[in-house]
C-alpha positions in Angstrom: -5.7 -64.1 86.4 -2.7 -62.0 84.9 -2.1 -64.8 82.8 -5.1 -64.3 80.5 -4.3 -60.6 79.7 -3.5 -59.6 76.2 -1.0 -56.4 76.0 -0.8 -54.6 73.1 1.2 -51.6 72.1 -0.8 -48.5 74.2 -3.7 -51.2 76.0 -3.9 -54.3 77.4 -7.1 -56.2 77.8 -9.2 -59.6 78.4 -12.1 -60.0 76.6 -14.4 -63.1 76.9 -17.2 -64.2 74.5 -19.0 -67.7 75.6 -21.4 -68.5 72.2 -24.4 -71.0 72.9 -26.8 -72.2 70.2 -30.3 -72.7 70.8 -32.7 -73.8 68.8 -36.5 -74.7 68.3 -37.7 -77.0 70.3 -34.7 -78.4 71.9 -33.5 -80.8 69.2 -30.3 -82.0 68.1 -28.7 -80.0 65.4 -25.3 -79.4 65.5 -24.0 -83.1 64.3 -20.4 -84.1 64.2 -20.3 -82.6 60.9 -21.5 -79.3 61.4 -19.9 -78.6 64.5 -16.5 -79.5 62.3 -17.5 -77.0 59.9 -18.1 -74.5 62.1 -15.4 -74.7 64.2 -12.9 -74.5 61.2 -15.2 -71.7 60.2 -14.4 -69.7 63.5 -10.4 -70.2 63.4 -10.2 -69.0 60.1 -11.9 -66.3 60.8 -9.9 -66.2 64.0 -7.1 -66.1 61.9 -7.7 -63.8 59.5 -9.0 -61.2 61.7 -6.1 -61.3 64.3 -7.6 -62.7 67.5 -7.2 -66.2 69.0 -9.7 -68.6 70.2 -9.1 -70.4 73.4 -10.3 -74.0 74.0 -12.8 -75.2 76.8 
């Protein structure tokens, strides 16, 4: 458990965020494609705003 904390300077934390996409109806939308996109959507942003994105 200790090994997932994040120290900084005057804190140290773990935070957690699981995102899930539902849609209408069930149906297949997030192709090989989009999921692509959005996951080099999310490490950029990762990246730009300082915080890293752990994989499954």
């Amino acid at each position: 458990m200790k090994t997932n904390l994040v120290h900084y300077r005057i804190c140290v934390c773990n935070i957690n965020y699981h995102i899930v996409w539902s849609v209408k109806y069930r149906r297949k939308v997030l192709t090989q494609e989009i999921e692509s996109y959005l996951n080099d959507l999310a490490r950029m942003i990762a990246e730009e705003k300082g915080f890293t994105i752990k994989p499954l």
